[in-house]
DSSP file (Angstrom, degrees, kcal/mol; ACC not computed):
  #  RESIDUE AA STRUCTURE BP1 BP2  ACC     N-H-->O    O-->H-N    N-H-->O    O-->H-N    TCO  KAPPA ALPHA  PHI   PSI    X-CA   Y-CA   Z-CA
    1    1 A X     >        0   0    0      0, 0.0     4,-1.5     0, 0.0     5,-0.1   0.000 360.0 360.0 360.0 -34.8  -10.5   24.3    6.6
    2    2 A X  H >>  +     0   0    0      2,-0.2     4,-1.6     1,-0.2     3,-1.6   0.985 360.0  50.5 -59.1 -49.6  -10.1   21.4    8.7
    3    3 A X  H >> S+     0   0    0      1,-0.3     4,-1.6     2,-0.2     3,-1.1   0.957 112.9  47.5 -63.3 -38.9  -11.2   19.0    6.1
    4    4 A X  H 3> S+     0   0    0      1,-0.2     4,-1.6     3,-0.2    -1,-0.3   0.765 107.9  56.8 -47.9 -24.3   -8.9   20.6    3.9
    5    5 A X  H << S+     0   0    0     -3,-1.6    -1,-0.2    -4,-1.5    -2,-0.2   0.764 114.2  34.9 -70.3 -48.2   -6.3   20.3    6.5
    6    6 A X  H <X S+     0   0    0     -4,-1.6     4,-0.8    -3,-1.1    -1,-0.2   0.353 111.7  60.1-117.4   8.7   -6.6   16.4    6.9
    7    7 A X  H  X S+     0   0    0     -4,-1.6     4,-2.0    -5,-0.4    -1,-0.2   0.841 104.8  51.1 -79.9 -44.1   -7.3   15.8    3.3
    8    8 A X  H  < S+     0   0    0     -4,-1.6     4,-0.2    -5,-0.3    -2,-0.2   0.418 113.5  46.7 -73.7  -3.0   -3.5   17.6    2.6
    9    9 A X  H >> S+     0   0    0      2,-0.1     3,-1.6     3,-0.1     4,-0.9   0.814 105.6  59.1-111.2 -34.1   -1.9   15.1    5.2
   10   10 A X  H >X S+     0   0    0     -4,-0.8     3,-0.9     1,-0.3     4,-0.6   0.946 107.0  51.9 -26.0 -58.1   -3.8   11.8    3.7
   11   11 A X  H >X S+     0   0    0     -4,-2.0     4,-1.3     1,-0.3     3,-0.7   0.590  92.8  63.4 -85.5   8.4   -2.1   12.6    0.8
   12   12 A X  H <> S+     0   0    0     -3,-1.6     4,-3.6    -4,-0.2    -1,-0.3   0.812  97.0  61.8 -64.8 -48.2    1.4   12.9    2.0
   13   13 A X  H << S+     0   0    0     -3,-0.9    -1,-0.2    -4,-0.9    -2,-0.2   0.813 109.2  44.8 -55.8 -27.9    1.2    9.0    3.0
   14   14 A X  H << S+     0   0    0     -3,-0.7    -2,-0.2    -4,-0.6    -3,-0.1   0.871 119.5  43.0 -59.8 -89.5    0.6    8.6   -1.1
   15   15 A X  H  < S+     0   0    0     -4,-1.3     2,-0.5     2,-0.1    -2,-0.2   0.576 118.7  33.6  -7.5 -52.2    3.6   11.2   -1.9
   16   16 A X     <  -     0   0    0     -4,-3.6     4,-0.0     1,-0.2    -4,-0.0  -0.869  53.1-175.9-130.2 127.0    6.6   10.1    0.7
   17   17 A X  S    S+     0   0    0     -2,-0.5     2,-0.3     5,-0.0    -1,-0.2   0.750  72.1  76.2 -87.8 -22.6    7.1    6.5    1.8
   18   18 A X  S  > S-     0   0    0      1,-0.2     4,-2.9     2,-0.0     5,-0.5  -0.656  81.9-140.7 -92.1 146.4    9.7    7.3    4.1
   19   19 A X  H  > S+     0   0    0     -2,-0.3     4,-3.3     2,-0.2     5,-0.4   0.991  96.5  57.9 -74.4 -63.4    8.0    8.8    7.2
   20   20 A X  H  > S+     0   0    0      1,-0.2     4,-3.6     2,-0.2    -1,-0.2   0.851 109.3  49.2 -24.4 -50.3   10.9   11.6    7.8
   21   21 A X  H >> S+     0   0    0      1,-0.2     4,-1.5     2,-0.2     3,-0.5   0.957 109.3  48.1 -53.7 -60.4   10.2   12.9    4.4
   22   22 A X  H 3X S+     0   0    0     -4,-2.9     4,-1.6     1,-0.3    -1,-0.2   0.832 112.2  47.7 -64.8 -30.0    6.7   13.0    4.7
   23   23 A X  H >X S+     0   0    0     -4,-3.3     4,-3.5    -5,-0.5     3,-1.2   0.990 107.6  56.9 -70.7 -43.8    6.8   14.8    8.1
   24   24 A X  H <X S+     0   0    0     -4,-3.6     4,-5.8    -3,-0.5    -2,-0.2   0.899 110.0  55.3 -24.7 -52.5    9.5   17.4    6.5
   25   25 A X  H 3X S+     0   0    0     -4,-1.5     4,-0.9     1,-0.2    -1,-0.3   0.831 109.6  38.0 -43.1 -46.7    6.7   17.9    4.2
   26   26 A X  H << S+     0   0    0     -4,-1.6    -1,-0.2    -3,-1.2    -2,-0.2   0.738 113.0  51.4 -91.2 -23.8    4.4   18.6    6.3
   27   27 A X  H >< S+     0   0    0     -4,-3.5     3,-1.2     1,-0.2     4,-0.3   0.969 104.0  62.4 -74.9 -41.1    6.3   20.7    8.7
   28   28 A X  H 3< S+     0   0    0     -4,-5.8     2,-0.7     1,-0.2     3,-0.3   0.869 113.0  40.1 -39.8 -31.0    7.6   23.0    5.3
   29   29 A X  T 3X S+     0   0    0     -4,-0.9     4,-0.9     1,-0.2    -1,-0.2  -0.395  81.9 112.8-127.3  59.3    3.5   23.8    4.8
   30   30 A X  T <4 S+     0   0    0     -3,-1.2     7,-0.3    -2,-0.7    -1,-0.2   0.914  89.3  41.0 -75.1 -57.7    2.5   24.4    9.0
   31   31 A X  T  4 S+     0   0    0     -3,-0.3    -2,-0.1    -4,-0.3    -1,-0.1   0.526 115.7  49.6 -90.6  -9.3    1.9   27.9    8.1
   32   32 A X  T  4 S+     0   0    0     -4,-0.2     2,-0.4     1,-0.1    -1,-0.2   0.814 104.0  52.2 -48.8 -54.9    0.1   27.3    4.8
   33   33 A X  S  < S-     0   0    0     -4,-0.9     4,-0.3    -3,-0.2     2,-0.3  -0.907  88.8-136.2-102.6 123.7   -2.6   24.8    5.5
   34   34 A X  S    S+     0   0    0     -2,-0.4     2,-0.2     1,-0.2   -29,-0.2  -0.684  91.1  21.8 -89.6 161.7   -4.4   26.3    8.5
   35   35 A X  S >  S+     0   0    0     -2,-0.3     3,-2.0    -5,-0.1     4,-0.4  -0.302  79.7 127.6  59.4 -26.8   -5.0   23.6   10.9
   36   36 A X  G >> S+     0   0    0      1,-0.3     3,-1.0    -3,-0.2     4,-0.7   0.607  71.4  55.9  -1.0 -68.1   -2.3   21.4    9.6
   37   37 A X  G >4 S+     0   0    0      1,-0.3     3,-2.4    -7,-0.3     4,-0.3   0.897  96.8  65.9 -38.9 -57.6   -0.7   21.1   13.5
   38   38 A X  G X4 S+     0   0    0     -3,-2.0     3,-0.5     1,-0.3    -1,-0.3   0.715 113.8  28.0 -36.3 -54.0   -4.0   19.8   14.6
   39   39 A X  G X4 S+     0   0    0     -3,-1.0     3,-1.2    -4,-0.4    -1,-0.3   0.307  86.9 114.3-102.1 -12.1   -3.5   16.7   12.4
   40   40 A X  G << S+     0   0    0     -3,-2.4    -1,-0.2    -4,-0.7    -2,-0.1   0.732  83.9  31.2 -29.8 -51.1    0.2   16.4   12.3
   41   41 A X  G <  S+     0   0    0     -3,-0.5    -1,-0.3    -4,-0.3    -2,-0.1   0.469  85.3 121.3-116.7  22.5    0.6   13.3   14.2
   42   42 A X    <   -     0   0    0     -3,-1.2     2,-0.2     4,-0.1    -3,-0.0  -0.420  63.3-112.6 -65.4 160.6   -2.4   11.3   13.4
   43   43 A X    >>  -     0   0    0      1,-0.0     3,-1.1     0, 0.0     4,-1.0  -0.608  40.2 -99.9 -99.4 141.1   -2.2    7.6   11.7
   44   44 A X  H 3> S+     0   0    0      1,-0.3     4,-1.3     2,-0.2     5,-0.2   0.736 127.6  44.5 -78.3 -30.1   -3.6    7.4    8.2
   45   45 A X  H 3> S+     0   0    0      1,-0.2     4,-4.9     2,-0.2    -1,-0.3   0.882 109.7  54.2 -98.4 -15.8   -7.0    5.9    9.6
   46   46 A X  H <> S+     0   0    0     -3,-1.1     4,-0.6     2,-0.2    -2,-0.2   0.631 114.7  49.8 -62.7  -2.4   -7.3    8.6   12.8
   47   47 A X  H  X S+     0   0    0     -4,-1.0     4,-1.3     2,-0.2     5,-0.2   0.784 115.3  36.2-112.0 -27.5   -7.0   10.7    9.8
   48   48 A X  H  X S+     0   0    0     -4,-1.3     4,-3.2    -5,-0.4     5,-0.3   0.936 111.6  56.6 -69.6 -58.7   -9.6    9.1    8.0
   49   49 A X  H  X S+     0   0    0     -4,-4.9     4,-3.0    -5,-0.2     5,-0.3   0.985 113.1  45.3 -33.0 -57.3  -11.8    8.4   10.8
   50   50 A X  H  X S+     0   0    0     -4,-0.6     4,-2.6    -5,-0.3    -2,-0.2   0.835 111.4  51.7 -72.1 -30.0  -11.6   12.3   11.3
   51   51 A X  H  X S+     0   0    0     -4,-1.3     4,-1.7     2,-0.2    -1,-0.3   0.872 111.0  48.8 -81.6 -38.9  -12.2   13.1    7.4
   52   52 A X  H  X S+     0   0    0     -4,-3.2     4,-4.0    -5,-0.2    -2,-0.2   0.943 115.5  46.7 -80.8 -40.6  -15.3   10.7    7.5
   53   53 A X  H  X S+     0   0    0     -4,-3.0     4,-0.9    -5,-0.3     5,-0.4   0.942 109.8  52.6 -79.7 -24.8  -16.5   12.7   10.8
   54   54 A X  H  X S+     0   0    0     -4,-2.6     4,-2.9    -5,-0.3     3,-0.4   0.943 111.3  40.7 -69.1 -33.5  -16.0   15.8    9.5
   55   55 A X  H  X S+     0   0    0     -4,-1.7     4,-2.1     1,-0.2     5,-0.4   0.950 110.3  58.2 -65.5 -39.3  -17.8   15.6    6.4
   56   56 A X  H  < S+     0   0    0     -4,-4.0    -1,-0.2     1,-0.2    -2,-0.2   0.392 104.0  50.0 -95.3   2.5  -20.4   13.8    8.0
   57   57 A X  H  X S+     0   0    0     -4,-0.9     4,-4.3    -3,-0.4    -1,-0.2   0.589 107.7  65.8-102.8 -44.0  -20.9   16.9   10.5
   58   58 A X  H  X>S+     0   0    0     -4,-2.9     4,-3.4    -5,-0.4     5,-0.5   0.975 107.1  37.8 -26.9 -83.0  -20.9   19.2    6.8
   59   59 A X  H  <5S+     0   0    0     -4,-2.1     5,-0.3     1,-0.2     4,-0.2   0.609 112.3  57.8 -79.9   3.7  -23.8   17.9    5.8
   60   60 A X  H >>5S+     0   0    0     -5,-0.4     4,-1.4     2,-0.2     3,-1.1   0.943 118.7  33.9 -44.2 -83.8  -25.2   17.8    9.2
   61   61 A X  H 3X5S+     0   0    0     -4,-4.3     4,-3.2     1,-0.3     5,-0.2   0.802 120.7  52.6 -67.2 -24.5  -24.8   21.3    9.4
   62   62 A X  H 3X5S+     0   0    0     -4,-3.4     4,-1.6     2,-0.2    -1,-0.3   0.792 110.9  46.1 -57.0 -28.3  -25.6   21.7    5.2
   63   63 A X  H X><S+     0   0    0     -3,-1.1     3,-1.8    -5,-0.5     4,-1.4   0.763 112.1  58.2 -89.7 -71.3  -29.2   19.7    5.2
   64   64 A X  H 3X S+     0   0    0     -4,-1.4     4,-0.8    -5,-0.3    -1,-0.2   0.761 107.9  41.8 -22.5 -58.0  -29.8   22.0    8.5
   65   65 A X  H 3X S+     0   0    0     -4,-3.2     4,-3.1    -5,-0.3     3,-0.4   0.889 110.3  58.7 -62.4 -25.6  -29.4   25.3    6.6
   66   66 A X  H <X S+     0   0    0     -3,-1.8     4,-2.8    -4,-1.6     5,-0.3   0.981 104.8  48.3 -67.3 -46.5  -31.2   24.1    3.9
   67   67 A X  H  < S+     0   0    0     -4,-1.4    -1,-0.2    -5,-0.2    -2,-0.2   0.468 108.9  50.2 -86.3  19.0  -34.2   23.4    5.9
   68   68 A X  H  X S+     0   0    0     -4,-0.8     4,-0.8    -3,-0.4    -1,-0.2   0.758 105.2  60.7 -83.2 -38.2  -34.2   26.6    7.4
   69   69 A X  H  X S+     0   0    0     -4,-3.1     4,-1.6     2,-0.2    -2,-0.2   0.801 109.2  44.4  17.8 -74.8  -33.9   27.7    3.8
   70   70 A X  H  X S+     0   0    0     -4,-2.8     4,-0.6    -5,-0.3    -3,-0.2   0.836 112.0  50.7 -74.9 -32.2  -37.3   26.0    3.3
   71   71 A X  H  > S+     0   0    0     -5,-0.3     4,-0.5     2,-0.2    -1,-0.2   0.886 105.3  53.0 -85.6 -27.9  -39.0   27.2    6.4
   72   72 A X  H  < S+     0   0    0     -4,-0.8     3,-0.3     2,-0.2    -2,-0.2   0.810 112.4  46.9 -53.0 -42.4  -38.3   30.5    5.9
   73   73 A X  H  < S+     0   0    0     -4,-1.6    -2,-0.2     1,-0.2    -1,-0.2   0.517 105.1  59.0 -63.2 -26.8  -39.8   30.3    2.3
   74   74 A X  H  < S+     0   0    0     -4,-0.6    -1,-0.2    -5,-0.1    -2,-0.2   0.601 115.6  35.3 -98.4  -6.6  -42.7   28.6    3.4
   75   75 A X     <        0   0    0     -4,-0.5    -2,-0.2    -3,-0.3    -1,-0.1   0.370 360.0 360.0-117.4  24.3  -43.5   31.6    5.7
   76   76 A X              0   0    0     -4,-0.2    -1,-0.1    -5,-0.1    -3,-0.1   0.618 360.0 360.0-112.5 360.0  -42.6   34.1    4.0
């Protein structure tokens, strides 16, 4: 949910060139996009930064189930 969360404010910086709008935006969908607050007032590369670590903690935690996956299957 987070990543959705700080993917849906990236793209408000495409959308609204004036910064009021884009915050308007963002405040209309608080209760929509869950985490949305968290991310509110980050800068288009904290928000990138944070989108790069958060995937990169996915597939942390993805390659990990998979090879638990695999060990369970090899003793089972």
């Amino acid at each position: 949910m987070k990543i959705k969360a700080v993917e849906f404010v990236l793209k408000s910086f495409a959308r609204f060139s004036d910064e009021e709008e884009r915050k308007g935006h963002l405040r209309a969908h608080l209760d929509a996009v869950q985490n949305l607050d968290i991310y509110f007032g980050f800068s288009e590369t904290e928000l990138k930064d944070a989108l790069n670590f958060l995937l990169e903690k996915e597939n942390l935690l993805l390659a990990q189930q998979q090879g638990m996956n695999v060990k369970v299957s090899f003793y089972a």
